[in-house]
N, C-alpha and C positions, 0 to 999 in steps of 0.2 A: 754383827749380824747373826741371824740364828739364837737368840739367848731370852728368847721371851719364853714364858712358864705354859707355853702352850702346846709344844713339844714334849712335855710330860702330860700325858693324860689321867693322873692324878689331880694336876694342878688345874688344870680348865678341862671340866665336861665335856662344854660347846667353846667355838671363839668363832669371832668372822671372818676368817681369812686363815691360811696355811703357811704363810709366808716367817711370818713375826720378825718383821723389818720396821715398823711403824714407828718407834721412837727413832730408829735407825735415821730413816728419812727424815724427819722432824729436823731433827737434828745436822744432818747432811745441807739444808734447806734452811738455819737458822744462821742470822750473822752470829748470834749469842744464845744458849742454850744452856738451863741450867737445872742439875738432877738435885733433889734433897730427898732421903731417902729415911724413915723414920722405922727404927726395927731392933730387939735386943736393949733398948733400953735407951738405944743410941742415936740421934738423930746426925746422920752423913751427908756430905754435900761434894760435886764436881761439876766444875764449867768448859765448857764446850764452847770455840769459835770457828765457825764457818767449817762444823764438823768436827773438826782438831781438836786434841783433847788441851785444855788450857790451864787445869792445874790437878793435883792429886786427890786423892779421893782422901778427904777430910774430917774428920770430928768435930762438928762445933756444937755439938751437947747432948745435955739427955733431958728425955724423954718418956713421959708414961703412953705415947700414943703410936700406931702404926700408920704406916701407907706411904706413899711417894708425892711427889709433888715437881711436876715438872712445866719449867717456865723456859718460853722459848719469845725472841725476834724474827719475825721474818726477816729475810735476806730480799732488799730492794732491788740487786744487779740479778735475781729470778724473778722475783715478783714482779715483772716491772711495769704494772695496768697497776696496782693496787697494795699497800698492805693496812691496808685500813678493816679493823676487823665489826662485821656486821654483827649487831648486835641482834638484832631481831629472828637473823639467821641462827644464830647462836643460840639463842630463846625459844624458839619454835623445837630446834631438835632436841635441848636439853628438858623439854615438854613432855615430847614423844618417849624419853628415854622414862622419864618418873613414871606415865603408865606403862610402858613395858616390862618395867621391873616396882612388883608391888609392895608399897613400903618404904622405899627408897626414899630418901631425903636429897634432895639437890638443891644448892645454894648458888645463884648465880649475882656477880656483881660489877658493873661496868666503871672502873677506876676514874676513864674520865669524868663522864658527868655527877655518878653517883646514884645512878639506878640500877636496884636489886630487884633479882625475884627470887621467889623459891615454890618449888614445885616437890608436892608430896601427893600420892593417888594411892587411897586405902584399897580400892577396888581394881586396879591394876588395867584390864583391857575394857575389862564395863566399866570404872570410870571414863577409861576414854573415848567409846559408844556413846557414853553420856551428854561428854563435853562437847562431843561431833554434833548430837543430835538439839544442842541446846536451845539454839533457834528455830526451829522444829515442831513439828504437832506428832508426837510418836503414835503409831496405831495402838499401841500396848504399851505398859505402865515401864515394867523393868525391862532390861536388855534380855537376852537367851544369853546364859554363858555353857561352854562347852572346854572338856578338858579330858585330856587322856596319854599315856604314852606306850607305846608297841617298840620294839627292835633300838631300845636307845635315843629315838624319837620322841619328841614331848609339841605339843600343842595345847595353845588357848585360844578360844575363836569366843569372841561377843560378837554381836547380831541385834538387831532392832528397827522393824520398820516405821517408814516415819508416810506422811500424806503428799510426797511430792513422787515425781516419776523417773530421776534419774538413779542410776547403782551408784553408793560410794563407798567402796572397798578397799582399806589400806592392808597391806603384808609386808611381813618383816619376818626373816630369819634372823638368829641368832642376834637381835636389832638392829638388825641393818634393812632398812629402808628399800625393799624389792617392790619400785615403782610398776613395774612390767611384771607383775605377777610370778607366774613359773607352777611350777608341779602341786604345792602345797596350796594355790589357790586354786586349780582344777581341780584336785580329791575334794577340798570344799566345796566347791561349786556342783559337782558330778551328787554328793550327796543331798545335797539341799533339794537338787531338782528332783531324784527320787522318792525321796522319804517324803516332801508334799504331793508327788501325782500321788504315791503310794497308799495316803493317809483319805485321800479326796477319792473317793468310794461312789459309786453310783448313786448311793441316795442320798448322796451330799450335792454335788456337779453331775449336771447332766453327761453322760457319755460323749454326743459329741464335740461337748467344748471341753471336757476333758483331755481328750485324744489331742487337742490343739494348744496344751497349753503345753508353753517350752520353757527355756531356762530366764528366757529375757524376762518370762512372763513373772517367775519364780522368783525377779533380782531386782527386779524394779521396788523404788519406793528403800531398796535395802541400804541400812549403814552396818555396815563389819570392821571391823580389826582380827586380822588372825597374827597371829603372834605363836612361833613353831621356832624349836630348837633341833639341830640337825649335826650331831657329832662331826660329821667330814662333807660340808655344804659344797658342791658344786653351781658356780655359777655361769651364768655364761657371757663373754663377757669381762674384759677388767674392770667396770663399773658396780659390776653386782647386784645390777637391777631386776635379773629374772635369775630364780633358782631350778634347775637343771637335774637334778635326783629324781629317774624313772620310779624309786622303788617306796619315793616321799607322799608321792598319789594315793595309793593302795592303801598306805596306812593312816593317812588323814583321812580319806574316804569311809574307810574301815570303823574309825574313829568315830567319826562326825555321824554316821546313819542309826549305828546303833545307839547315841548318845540320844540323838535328833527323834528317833521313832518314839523315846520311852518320855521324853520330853512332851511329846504331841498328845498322846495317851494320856498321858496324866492331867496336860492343858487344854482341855476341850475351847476352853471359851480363848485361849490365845490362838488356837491351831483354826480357830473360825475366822478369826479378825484377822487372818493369812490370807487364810482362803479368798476371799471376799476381797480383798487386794488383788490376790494372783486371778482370780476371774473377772475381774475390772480390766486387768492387765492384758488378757487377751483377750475381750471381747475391740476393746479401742485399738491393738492389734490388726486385726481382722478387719475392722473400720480403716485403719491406718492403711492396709496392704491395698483394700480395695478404691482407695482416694490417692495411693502412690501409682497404682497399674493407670490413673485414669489420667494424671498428670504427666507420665511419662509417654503416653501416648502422644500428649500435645507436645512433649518437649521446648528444646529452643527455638524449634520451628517456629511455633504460635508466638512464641516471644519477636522473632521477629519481625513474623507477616503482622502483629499488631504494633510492631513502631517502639517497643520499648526496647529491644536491646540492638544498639548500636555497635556490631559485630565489627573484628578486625580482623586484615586481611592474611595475615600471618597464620601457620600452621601448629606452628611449635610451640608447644607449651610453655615449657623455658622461656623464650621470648612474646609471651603476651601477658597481658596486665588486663585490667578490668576494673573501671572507677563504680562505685555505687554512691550516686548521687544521691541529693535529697533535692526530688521535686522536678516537677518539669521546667520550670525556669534554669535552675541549675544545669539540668541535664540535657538542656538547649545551646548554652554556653559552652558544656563540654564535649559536646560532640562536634561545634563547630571548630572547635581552638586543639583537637587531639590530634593525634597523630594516629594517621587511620590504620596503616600499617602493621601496628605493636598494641592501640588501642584502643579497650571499648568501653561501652557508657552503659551503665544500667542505672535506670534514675527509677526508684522508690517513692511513691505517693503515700505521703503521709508517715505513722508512725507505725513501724511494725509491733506482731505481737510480744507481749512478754511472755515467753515459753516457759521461764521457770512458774508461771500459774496454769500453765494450761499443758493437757492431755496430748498422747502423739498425735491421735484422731485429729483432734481440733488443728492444732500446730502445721496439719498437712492442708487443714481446708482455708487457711490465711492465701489471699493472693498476692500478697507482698514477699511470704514465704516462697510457694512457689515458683513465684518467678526468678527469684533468685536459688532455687535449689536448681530450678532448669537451667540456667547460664550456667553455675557452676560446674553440674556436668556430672560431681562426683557421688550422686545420690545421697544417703540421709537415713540414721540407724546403724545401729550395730552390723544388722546384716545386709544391709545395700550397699554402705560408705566404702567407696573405691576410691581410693588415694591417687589410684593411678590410672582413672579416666577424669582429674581434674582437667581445666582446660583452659587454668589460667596460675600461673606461680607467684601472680604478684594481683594479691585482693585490695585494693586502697580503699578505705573509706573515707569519703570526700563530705562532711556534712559542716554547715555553716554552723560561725562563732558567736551561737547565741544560747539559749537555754535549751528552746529545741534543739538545735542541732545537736546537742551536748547528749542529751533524752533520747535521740534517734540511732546516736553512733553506740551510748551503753545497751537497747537494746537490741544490736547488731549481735556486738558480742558477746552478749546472752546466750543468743541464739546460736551465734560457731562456737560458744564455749560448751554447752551442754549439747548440742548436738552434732557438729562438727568439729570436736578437739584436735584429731591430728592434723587439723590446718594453721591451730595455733601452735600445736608442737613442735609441726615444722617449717614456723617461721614465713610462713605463707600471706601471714594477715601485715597489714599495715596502716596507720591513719597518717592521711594527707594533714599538712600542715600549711591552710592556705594562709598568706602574710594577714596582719593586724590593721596593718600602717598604710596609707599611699601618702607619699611629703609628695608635695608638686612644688617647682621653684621654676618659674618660665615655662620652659616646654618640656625640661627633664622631671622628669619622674622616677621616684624610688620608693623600695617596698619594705619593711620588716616586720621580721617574725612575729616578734613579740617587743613590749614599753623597755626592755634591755637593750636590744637591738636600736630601736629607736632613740633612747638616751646616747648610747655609745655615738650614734651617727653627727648627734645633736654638740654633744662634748667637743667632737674632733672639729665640726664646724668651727664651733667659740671658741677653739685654742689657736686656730687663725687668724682669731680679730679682737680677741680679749686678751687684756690682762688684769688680775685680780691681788690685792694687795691685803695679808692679813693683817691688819692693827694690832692686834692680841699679841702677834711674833716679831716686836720690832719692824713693822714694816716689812717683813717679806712677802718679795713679788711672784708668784703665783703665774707659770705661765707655760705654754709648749704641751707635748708631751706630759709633764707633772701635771699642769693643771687637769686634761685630761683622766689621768690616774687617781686625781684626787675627788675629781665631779662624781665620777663612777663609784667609785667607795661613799663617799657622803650619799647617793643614790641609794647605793642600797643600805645603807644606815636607816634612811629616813622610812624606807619600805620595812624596818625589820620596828622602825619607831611608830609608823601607823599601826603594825599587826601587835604589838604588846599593847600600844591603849587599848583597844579594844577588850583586851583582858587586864587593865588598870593597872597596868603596869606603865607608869607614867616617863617621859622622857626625862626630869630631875630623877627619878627613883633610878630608873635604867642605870644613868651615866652613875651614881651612888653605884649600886653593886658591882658595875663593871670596874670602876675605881679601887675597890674595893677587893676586888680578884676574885667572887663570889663565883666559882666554877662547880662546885662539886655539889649535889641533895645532902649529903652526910655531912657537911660542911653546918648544918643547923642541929645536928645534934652536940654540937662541940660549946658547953656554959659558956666560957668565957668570951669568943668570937662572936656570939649571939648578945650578951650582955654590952659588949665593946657598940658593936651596930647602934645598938638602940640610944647608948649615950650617944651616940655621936648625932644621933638624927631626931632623941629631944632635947639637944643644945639650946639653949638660945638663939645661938647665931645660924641654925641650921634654914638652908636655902629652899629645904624641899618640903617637911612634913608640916603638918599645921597643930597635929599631936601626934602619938604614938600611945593607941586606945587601950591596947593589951599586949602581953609576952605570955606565953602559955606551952606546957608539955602537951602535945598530944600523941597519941601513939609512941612513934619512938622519933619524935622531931619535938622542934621549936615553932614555934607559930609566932609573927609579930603584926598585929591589925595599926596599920598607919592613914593616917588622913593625910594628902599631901595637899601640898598649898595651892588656893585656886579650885580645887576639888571637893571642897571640905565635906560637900554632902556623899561623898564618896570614899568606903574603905577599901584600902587593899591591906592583900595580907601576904605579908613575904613569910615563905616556907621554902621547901625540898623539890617542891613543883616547878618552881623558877625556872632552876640551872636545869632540867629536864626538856625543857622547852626547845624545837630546835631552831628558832629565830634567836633564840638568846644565845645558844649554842654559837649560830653564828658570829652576832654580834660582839659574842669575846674573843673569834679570831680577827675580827676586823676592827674592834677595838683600836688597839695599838696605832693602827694608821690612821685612824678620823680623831684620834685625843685633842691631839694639838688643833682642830682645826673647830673644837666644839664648843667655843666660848670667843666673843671678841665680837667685832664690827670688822666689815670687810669693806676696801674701794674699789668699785670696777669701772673699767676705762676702756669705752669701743677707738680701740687702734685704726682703723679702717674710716671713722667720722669725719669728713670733709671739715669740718668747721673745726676749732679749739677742743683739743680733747675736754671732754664734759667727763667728768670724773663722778658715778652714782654710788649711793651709800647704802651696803647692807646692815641692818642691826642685827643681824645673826646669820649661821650657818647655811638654815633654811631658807632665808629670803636671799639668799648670795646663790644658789641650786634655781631658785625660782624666777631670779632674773636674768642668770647664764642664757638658764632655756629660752626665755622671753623674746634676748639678744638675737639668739638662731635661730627662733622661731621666722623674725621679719623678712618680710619678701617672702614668706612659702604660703602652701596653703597644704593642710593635714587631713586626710579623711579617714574614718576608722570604717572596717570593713564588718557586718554582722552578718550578710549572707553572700554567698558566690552569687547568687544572680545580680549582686552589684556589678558584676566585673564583666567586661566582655569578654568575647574568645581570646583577643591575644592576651588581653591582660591576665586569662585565667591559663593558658596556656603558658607565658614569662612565669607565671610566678609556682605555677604549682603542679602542672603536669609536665614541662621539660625536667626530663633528669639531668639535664645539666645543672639545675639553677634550684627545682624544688629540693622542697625539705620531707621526709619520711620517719614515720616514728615506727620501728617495728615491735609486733605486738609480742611478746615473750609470759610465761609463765616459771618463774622463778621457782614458787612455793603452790604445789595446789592446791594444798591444807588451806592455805590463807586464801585462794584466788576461789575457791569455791563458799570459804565460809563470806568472803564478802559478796559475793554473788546473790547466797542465801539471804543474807541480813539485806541488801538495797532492794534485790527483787522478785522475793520471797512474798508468801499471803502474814505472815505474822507482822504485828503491828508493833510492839513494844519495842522489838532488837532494834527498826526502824528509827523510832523516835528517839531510844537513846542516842545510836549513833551519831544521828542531825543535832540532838543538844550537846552532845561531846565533840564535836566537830565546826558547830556552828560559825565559831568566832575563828575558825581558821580560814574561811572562803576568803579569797584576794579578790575575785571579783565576780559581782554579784548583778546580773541582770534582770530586772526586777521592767 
């Protein structure tokens, strides 16, 4: 403890934190932990177990290069949710980390599957202004960069406004990720807002909308990264999410106005295209204030005396909940089948607006909008939004399992994402999960979730009344329990064998690679493994391909274009993309358990047949899954559900408003970076990010209501 170089203030200017415990913990926290330490000419090495030092500190060579390299396990009896390490989590910050530091080369590589990236930003925070604003209509061409340092303090602030109307401002100390702002985002913010009234003159903006334009006015439309280094960072906090330094204000402020003034001066024609944003910005304000005074007047009252919101009789916030249905059918069924007590019904006609294209003005005159900002209670904007005259802790969104419905619930969360966020921060938002299924078999009825739920139900039936015998294995009988475990995995084989044809990756090809151990993208840069392949699969005697058209370098892979049999008018081409897939991904941990079961003829025998057991013949895997189900199917009858107004009150109360019984998804934000840029790109005005995503995506839909 205590022995990191940051302690010398030689050795590190800035660091992010005061402790220099970091590998400490690591390490405390790793079942196996290992240092190699390259320096002197020398490359050194020491292992560490469960903290404990596990051998000496070593010489196993030299060396012409410097720096450390330390490889650690997580310890499973701490971890014990998880030590599976998120790649994309990894990816995203190693992102953040290349524009914050400009120049920097970062190489990232994921050993299992074999996907790299590498991340280099010549432009350091305007590139990453850039990359933010990428899907974007930017008002002006380049970012604003700013940079200065006072008192040992150093700052970089990009800036760039773009044609939409929410602020997106990320901040970072010494790189660390200060989600919640703190002092060096107000000295920013304090600036920006004077140096444009400052610069906006009377014979640019009229006097009195000048006098009314404020900081929201000034922030809207904005994308920033400020990026500031702070010799002794106080945060507050052991998360580190807001920086705490009274004396960081003054001198980013200090910074930014005088940098910001000679900037504006100089850019007439950018300091106009500001302008003309920031007076759009409060004049729709002003619009907004007087369409919010008008609606609050009506409140939930008018909500109720008009019949739409189905009130509960509960006081306490904590304890009420509040469904928002889609439609009056719907929201006829849930007000009959709720529980009045704890909860209430607001059913939405039709589809609301999508706010990421439209104005606050506009946004407040939607009556779909309204009525739902009036139930909820807790106002709307920056400076309305009270957290704490919610009036309900538990928001469900209840919309039918069809396209619509699908349409109606993402523009829900449009809506509380941009303009209600701390309802998603804190865990307030949820979508109802009403079942898929109704099996009826007599007079009992049963519901699930989803085609898993219903397979599982289906399995356990048949392993009550089947037995299935594999040919392929000697005659082994297949039954119980096993059988069950075995229906399940072939299920989902066959679902992970549906979603690769679609991308021609054919069920012979599959079983080849998987046979084959083809796990890793870097695995086709390897001559001879690649060579090996291809004889094998333009054999003669080969079962799958019908030729194998070309083998070629591209990039820094192998590419092999094959025609499989049966397909012929159809190429595929096996590369690095494969094993990157994560259906394939799956399919080579479940692999192993369906091998034996993926070739042969099967006999199935209903146990339960009054008459001579009749012994039925599958010719394969799939027709043995196809007529299990068949078996449990008899005597039932199945309905699939696409809207709640199928269901009456009780049915819709058993299955999706008892908290005994229903399902809840709650809504969380992991990564904002990502939860806003996908926001941007599905319900954005730009059209291309659009149609990429839907061609890059396409073939992964499971299921598609058409």
């Amino acid at each position: 403890l205590h022995a990191g170089g940051k302690f010398d203030h030689s050795t590190y200017k800035v660091s992010g934190g005061l402790h220099g415990v970091g590998v400490s913990v690591v390490n405390a926290l790793s079942v196996e932990a290992t240092a190699e330490v390259r320096r002197d000419g020398k490359k050194h090495r020491q292992t560490y177990r469960y903290g404990e030092k596990a051998s000496e500190l070593e010489v196993i060579g030299r060396t012409d290069k410097t720096g450390t390299t330390i490889t650690f396990k997580a310890d499973p009896g701490i971890f014990t949710e998880t030590t599976v390490y998120d790649y994309e989590m990894i990816k995203n910050r190693l992102r953040e980390l290349s524009f914050l530091n400009k120049d920097v080369r970062i190489y990232l590589k994921d050993e299992r599957s074999g996907e790299r990236d590498k991340f280099h930003a010549s432009g350091g925070v305007v590139s990453f202004v850039e990359w933010l604003n990428r899907n974007r209509t930017p008002v002006f061409n380049d970012p604003i960069y700013i940079s200065g340092e006072k008192d040992d303090v150093q700052v970089g602030i990009a800036f760039q406004y773009f044609d939409g109307y929410s602020e997106r401002l990320f901040s970072f100390v010494n790189n660390i990720n200060t989600r919640e702002g703190g002092t060096h985002v107000a000295g920013f913010r304090a600036a920006l807002t004077k140096c444009i009234n400052r610069y906006a003159s009377d014979d640019i903006i009229p006097k009195n909308l000048r006098e009314k334009m404020g900081g929201d006015d000034v922030r809207e439309g904005l994308t920033c990264v400020i990026s500031s280094h702070v010799p002794n960072p106080q945060f507050e906090g052991q998360t580190k999410t807001k920086l705490g330094n009274s004396e960081v204000k003054s001198i980013i402020e200090s910074i930014c106005s005088e940098k910001l003034t000679i900037f504006l001066e100089q850019n007439p024609q950018v300091a106009k295209r500001i302008l003309t944003k920031v007076v759009e910005a409060a004049r729709a304000r002003e619009a907004a204030k007087k369409a919010r005074d008008l609606s609050r007047k009506k409140g939930s009252t008018s909500l109720l005396m008009a019949g739409k919101l189905a009130e509960c009789q509960e006081k306490d916030p904590s304890k009420r909940e509040i469904f928002i249905v889609e439609g009056d059918s719907a929201g006829g069924s849930a007000k009959q089948g709720r529980d009045r007590a704890v909860q209430a019904i607001l059913p939405l006609r039709g589809k609301i607006m999508n706010v990421e294209k439209a104005r606050f003005d506009k946004i407040l005159n939607s009556e779909e909008i309204k009525q739902l900002i009036a139930a909820l209670g807790c106002g709307i904007g920056k400076d309305e939004f009270d957290l704490e005259s919610l009036r309900y802790h538990k928001i469900i969104i209840m919309t039918d399992a069809d396209v619509d419905g699908a349409h109606i619930r993402t523009l829900l969360l449009t809506f509380l994402y941009r303009q209600m966020l701390p309802l998603l921060q804190g865990g307030y938002v949820y979508i109802g999960q009403p079942p898929l299924y109704r099996l009826g078999r007599g007079k009992k009825e049963t519901y699930f979730l989803d085609d898993d739920e219903l397979n599982n139900h289906l399995f356990t039936q048949a392993s009550q009344k089947i037995r299935v015998t594999a040919n392929a294995l000697d005659g082994k009988v297949i039954e119980g329990e096993q059988l069950v475990g075995v229906l399940q995995n072939l299920s989902v084989y066959q679902r992970i064998v549906s979603f690769l044809e679609r991308m021609n990756v054919w069920e012979s090809l599959l079983y080849f690679l998987l046979e084959k151990n083809i796990r890793k993208a870097d695995q086709f840069t390897e001559k001879e493994l690649v060579e090996s392949l291809v004889g094998e699969l333009s054999a003669d005697d080969s079962m799958i391909v019908g030729a194998v058209r070309s083998c070629r370098w591209r990039a820094d892979c192998y590419e092999v274009d094959v025609a499989v049999k049966g397909k012929a008018q159809i190429s595929t081409t096996l590369g690095p993309q494969i094993p990157l897939i994560n259906e394939y991904r799956t399919a080579l941990r479940l692999f192993p358990k369906v091998r034996q079961y993926l070739t042969g003829t099967f006999a199935i025998v209903d146990l339960n047949s009054s008459e001579q057991e009749v012994e039925m013949t599958a010719e394969n895997w799939t027709d043995m899954v196809k007529m299990v189900r068949s078996e449990s199917f008899k005597g039932s009858h199945l309905q699939r559900y696409k809207g709640l107004g199928e269901m009456n009150p009780e049915q819709l109360w058993e299955t999706t408003m008892n908290p005994e019984n229903r399902t809840l998804l709650q809504v969380k934000i992991n990564d904002a970076e990502s939860a806003d840029e996908m926001f941007t790109t599905l319900m954005g005005d730009k059209v291309e990010p659009r149609r990429e995503f839907i061609q890059n995506h396409a073939l992964e839909v499971t299921e598609l209501d058409i």
